[in-house]
Backbone as CSV, one residue per row, in Angstrom:
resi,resn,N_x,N_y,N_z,CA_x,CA_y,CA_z,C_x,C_y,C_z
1,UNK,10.686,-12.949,-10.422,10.151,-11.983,-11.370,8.829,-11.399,-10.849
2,UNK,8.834,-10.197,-11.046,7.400,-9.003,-10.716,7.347,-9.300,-9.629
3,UNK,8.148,-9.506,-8.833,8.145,-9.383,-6.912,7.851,-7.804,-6.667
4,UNK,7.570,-7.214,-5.708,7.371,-5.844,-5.819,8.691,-5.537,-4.271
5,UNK,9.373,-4.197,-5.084,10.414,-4.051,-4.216,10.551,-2.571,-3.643
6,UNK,10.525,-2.442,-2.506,10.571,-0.814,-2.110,11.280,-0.543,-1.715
7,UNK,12.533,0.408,-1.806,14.073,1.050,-1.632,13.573,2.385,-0.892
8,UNK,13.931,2.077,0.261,14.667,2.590,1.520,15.418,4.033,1.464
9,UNK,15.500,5.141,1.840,16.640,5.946,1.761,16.974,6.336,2.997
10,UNK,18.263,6.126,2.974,18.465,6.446,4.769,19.429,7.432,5.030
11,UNK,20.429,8.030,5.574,20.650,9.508,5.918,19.627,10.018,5.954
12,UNK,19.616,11.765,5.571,18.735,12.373,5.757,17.341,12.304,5.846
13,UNK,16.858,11.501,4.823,16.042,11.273,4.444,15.082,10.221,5.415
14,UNK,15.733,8.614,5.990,15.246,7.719,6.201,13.797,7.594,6.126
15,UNK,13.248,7.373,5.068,12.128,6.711,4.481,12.080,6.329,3.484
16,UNK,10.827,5.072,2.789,10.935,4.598,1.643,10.287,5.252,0.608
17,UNK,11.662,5.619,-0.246,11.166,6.889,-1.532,10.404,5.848,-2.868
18,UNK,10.962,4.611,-3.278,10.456,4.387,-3.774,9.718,2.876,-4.154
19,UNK,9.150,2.565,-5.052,8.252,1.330,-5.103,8.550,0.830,-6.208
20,UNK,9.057,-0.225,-6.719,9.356,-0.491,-8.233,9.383,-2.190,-7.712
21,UNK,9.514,-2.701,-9.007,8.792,-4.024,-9.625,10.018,-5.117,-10.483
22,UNK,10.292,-6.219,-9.975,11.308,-6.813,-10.748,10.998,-7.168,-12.067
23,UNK,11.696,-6.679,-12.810,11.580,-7.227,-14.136,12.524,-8.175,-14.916
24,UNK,13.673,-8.215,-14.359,14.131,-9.125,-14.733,15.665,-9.275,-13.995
25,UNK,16.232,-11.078,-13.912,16.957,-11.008,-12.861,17.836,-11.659,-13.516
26,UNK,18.941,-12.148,-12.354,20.236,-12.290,-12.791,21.499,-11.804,-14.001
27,UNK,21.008,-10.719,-13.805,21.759,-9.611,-14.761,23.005,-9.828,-15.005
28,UNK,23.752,-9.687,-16.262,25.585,-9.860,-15.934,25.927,-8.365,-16.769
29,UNK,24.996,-8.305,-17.927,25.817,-7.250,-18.548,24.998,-6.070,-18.753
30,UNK,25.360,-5.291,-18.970,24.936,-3.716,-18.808,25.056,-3.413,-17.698
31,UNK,25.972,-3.242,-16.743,25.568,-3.296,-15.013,26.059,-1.218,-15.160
32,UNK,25.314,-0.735,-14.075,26.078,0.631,-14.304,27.339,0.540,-13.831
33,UNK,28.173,1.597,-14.322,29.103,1.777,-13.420,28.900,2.895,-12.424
34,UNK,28.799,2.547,-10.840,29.075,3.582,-9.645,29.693,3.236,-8.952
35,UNK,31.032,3.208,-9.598,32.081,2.863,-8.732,32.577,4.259,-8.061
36,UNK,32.188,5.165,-8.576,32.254,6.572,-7.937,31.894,6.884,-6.514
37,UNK,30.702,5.898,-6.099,30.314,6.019,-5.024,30.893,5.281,-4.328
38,UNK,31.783,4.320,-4.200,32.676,3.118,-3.450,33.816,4.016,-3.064
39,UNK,34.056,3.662,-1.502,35.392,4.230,-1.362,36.507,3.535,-1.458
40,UNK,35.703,1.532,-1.672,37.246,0.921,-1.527,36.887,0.404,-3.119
41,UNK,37.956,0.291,-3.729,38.120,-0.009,-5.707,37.583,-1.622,-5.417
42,UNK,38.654,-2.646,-4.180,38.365,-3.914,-4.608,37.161,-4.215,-4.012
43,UNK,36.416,-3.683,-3.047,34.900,-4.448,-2.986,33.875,-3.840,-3.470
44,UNK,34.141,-2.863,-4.513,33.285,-2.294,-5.631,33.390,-3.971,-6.397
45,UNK,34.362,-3.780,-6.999,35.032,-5.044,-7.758,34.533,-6.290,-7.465
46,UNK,34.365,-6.887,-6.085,33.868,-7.970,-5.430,32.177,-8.291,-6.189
47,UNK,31.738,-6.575,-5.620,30.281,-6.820,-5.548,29.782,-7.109,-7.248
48,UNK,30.396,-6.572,-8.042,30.710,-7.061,-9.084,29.888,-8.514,-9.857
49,UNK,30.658,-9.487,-8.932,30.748,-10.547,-8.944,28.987,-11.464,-8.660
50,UNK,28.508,-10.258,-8.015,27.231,-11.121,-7.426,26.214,-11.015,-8.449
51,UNK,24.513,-11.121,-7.472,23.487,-11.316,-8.644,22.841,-9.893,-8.800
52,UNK,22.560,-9.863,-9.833,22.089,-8.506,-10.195,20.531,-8.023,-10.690
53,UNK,19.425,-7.574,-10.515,18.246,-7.712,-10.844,17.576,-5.882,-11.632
54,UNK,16.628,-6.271,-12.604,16.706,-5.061,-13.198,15.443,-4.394,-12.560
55,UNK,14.649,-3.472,-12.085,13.790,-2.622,-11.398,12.590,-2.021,-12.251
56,UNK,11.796,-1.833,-12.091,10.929,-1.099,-13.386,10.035,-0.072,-12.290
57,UNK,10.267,1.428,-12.184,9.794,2.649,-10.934,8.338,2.368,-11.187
58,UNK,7.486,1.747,-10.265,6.026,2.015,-10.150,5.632,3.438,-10.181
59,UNK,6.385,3.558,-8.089,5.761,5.153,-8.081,7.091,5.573,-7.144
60,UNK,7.338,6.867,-6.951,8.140,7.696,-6.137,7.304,8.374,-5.012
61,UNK,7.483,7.809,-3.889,6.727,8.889,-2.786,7.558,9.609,-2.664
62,UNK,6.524,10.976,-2.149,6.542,12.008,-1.283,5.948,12.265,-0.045
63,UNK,5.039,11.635,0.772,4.830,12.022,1.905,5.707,11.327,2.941
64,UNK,5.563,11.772,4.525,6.186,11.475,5.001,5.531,9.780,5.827
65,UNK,4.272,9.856,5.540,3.553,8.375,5.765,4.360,7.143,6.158
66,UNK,6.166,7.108,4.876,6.387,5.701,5.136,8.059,6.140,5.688
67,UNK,8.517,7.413,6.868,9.311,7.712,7.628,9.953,6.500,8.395
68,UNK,11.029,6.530,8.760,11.310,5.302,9.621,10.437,5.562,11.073
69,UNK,10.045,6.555,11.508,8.995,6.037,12.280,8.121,5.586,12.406
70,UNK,7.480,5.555,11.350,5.963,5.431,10.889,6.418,3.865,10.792
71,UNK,7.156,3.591,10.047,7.667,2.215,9.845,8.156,1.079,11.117
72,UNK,8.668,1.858,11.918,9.070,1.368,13.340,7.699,1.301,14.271
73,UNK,6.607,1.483,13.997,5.420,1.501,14.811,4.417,0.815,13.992
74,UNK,4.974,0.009,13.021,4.003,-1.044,12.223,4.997,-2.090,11.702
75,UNK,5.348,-2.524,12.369,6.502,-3.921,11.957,7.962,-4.125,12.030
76,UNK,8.364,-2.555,11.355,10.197,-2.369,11.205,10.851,-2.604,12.445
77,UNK,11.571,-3.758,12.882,12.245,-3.837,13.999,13.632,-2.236,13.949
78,UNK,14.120,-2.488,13.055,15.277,-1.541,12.754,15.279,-0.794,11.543
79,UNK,16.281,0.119,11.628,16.165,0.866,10.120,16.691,-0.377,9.130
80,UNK,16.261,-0.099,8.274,17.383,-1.042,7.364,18.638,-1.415,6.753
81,UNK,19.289,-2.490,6.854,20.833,-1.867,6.400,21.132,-2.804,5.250
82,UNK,19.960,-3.286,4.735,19.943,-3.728,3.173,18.718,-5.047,3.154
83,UNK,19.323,-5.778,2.081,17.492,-6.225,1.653,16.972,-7.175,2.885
84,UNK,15.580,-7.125,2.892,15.023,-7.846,3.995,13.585,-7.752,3.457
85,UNK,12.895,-9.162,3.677,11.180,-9.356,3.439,10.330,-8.225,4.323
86,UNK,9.417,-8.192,4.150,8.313,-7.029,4.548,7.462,-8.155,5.711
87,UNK,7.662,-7.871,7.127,6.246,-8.233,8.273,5.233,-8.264,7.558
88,UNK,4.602,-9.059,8.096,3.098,-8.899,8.119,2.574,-7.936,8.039
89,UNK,2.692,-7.739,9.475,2.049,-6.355,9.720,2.351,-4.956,8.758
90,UNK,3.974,-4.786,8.764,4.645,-3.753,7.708,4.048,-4.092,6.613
91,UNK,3.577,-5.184,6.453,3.521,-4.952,4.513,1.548,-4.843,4.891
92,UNK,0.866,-4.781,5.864,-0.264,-4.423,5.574,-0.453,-2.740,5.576
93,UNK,0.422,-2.582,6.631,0.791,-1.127,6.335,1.012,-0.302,5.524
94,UNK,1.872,-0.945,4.554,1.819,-0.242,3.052,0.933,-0.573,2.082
95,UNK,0.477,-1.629,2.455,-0.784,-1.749,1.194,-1.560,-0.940,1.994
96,UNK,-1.960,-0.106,2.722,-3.111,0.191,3.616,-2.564,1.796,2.760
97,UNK,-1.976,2.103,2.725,-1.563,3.771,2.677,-1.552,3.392,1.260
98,UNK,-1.084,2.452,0.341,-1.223,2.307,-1.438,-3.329,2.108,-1.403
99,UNK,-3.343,1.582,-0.725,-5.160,1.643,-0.900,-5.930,2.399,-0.852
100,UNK,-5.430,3.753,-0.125,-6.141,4.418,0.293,-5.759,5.666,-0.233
101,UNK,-4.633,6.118,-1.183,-3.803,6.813,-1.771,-4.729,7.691,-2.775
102,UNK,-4.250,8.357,-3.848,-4.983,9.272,-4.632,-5.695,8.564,-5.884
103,UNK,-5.930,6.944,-5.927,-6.462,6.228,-6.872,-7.594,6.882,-7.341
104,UNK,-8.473,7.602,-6.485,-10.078,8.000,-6.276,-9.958,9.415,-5.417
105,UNK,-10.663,11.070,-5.802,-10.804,11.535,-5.176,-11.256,11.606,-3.504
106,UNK,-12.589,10.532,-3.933,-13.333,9.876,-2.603,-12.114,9.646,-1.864
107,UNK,-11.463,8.582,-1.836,-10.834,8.269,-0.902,-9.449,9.090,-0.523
108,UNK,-9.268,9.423,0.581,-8.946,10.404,1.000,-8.246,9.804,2.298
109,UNK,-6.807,10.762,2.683,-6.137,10.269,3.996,-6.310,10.888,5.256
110,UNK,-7.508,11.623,5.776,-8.132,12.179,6.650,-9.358,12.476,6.812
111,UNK,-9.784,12.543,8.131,-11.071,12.949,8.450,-11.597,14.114,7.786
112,UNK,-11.665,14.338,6.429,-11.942,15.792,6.415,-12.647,16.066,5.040
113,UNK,-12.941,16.896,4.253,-14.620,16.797,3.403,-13.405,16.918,2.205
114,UNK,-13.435,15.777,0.956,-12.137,16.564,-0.231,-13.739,17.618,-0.881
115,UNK,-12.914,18.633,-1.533,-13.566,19.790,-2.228,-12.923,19.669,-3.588
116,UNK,-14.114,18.614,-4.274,-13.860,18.115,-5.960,-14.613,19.661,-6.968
117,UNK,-14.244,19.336,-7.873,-14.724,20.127,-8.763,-16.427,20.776,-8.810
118,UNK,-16.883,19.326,-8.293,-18.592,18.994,-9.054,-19.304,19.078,-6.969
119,UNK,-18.527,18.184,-6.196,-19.017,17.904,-4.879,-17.990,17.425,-4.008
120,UNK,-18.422,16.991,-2.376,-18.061,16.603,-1.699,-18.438,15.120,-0.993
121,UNK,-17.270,15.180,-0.277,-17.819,13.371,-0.091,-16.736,13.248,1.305
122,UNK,-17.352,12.354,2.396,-16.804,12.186,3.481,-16.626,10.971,4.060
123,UNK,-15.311,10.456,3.905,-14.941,9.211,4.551,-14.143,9.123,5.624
124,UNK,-14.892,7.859,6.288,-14.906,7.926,7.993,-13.525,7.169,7.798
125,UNK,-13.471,7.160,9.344,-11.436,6.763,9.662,-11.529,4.959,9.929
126,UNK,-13.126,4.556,9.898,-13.551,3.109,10.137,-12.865,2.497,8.969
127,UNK,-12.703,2.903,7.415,-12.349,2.461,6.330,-11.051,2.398,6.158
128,UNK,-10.275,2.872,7.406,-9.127,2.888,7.375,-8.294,2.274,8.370
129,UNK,-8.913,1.961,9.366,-8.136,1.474,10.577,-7.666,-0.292,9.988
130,UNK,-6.335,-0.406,10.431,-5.550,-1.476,9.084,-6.063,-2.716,9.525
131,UNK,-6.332,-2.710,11.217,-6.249,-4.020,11.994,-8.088,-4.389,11.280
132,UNK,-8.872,-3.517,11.717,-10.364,-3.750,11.375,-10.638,-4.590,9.813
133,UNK,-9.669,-3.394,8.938,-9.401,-3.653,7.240,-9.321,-5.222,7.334
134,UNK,-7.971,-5.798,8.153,-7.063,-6.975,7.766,-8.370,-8.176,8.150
135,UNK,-9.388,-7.634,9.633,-10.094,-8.916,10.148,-10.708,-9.156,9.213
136,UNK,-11.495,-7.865,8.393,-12.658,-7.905,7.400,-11.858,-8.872,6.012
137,UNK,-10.762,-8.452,5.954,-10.446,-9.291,4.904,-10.439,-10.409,4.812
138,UNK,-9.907,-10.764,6.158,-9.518,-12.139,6.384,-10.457,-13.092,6.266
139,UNK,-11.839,-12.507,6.905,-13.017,-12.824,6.470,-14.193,-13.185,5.105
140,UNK,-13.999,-12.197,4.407,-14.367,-12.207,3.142,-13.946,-12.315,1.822
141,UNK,-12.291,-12.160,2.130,-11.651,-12.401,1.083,-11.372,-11.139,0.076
142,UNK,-10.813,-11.112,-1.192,-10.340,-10.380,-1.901,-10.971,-9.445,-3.182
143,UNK,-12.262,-10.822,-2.846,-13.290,-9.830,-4.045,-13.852,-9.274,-3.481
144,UNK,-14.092,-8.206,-4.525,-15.433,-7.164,-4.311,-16.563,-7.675,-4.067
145,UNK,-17.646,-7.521,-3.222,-18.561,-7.283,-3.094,-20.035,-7.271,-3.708
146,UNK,-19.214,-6.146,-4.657,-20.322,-6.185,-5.325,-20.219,-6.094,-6.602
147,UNK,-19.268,-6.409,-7.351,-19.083,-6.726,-8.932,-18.254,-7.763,-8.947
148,UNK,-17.454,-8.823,-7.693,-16.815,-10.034,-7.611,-15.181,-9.854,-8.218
149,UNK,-15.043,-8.399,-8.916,-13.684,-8.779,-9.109,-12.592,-8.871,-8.134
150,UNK,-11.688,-9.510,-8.350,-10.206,-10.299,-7.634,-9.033,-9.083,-8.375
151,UNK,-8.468,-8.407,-7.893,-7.435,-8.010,-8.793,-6.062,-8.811,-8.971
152,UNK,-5.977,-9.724,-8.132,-4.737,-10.571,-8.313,-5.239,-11.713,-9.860
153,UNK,-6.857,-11.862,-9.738,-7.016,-12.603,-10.819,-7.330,-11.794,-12.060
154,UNK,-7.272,-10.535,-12.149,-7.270,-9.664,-13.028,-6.027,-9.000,-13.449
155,UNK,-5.074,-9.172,-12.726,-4.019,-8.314,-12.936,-2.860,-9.242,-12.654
156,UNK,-2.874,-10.370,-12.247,-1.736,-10.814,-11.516,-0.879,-10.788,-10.664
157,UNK,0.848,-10.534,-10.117,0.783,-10.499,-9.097,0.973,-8.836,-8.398
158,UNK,1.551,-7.934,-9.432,0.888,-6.439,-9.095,-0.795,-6.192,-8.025
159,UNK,-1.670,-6.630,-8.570,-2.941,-7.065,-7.719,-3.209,-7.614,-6.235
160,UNK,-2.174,-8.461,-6.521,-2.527,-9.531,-4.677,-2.593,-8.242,-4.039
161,UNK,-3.537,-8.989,-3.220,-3.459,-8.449,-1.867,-4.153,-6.838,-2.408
162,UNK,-4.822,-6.761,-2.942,-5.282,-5.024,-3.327,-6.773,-4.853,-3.233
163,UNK,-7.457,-4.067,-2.417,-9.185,-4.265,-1.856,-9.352,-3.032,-1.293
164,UNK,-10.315,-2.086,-1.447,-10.380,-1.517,-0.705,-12.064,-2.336,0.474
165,UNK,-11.952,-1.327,1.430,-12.460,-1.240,2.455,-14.160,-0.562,2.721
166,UNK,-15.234,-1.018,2.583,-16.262,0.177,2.798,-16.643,-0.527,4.183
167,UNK,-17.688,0.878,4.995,-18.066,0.832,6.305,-19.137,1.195,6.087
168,UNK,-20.630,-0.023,6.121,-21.671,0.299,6.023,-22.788,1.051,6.763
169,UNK,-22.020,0.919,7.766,-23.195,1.360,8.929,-22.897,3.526,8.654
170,UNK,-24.302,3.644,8.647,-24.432,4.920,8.661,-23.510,5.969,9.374
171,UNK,-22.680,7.261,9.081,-22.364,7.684,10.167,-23.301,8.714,10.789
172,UNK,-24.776,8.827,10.814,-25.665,9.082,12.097,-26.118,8.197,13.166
173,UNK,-25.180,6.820,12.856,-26.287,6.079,13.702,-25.119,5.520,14.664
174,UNK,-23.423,6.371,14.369,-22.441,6.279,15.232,-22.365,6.804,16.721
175,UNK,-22.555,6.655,17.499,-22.418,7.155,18.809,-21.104,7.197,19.333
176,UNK,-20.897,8.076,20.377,-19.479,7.995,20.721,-18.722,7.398,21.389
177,UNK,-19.876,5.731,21.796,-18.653,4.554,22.592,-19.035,3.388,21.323
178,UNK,-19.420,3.884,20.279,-19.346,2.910,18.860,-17.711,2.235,18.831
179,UNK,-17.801,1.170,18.698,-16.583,-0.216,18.622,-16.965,-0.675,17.715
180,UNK,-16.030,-0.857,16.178,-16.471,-1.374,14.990,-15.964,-3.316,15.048
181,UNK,-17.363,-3.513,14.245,-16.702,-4.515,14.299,-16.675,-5.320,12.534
182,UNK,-15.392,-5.668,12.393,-14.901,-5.930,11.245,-16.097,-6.651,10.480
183,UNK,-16.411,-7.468,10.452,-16.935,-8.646,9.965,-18.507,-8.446,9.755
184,UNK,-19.264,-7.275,10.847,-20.488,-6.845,10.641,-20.274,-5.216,9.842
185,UNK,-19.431,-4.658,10.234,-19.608,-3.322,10.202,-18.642,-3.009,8.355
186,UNK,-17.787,-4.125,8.185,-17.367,-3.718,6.333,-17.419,-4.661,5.391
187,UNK,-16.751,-4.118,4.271,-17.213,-4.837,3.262,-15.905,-4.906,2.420
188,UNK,-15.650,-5.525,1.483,-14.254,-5.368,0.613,-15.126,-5.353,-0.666
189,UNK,-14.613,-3.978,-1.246,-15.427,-3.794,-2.388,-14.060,-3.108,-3.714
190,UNK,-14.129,-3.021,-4.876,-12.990,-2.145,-5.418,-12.939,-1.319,-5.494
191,UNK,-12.119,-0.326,-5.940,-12.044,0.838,-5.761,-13.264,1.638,-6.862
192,UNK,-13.497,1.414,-8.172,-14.781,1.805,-8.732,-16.154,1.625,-7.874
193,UNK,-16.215,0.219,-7.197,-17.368,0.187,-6.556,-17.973,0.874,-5.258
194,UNK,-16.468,1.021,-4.716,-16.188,1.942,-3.536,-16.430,3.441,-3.396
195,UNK,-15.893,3.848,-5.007,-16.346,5.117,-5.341,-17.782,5.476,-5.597
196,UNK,-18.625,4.699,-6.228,-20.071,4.892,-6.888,-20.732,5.090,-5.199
197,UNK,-20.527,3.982,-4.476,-21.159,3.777,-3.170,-21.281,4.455,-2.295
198,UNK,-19.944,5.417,-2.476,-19.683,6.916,-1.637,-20.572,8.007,-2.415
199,UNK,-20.910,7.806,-3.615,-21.186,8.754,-4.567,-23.336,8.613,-4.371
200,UNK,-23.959,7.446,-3.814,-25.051,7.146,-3.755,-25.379,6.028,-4.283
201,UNK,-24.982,4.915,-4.527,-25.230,3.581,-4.977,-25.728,2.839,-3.993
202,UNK,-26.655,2.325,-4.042,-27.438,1.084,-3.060,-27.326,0.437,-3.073
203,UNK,-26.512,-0.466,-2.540,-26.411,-1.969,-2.606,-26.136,-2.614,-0.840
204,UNK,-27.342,-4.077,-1.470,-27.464,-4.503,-0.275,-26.672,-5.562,-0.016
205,UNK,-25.728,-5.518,1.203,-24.996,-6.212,1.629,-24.765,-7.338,2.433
């Protein structure tokens, strides 16, 4: 129960369209019928027989971010040809692109200035690089920073594993053979705190 599950679309499409959440399992009755889509009657019939689990849609992507290539160059040995656990690496990958997603204007999926209503605000690609993200985490763990919340202990298991990333060091004082280093150079803070901090908040780290 509340495992988090992401469905695949493959033909045309091959990437993962969507993100949804178990809600409840071993299903027997209400099952749909798409037997429409089966070309053979008896292993429609078969499958029938097995376990069945009910889905609840988080979110539906649209970009092309989680393509089977994109996916094949962060964990995916192969396309998929039905259910299988998430790598390491693959599943930091997608929390890395859910972290960094439209939660917060601030945070943003490129080098480039967003143009809000009121101002602008510019975040470096240091807050994003997954391997730097994962050392810093690994390091400091899951709370924030600087208000201590946990979202796995706030939210349960929707939460695990959910942090964003800040990069303290100034970007005037970056030079151009600058090598970040996880453990001096970020911080795991939440996404409110992350936002204020981009916005002018002082806090010493």
């Amino acid at each position: 129960m509340n495992d988090i599950v992401y469905i695949y679309a493959s033909a045309s499409f091959q990437t993962i369209k969507y993100k949804t959440q178990v809600v409840e399992i071993d299903k027997t009755n209400d099952i749909v019928d798409d037997s429409q889509f089966w070309k053979d009657r008896n292993k429609y019939e078969e499958a029938l027989q097995g376990r069945f689990m009910e889905l609840k849609l988080i979110e539906e992507f649209a970009s092309d971010e989680r393509h089977l290539k994109n996916l094949l160059n962060n964990g995916l040995k192969k396309a998929p040809q039905g259910p299988q656990r998430l790598s390491e690496s693959l599943r930091t990958y997608l929390l890395e692109l859910e972290n960094f997603s439209e939660l917060y204007p601030e945070v943003i999926q490129n080098d480039t200035l967003y143009e809000g209503v009121k101002e602008k605000v510019t975040i470096n690609r240091y807050e994003r690089n997954s391997r730097a993200r994962q050392e810093c985490i690994s390091y400091y763990g899951y709370n924030c920073m600087v208000c201590d919340l946990n979202f796995e202990k706030e939210y349960g298991e929707i939460g695990k594993d959910f942090i964003h990333v800040h990069h303290i060091v100034p970007l005037s004082a970056i030079g151009k053979e600058y090598k970040i280093d996880p453990v001096k150079d970020l911080r795991p803070v939440c996404p409110n705190c992350h936002a204020m901090i981009h916005r002018g908040l002082e806090v010493d780290f």
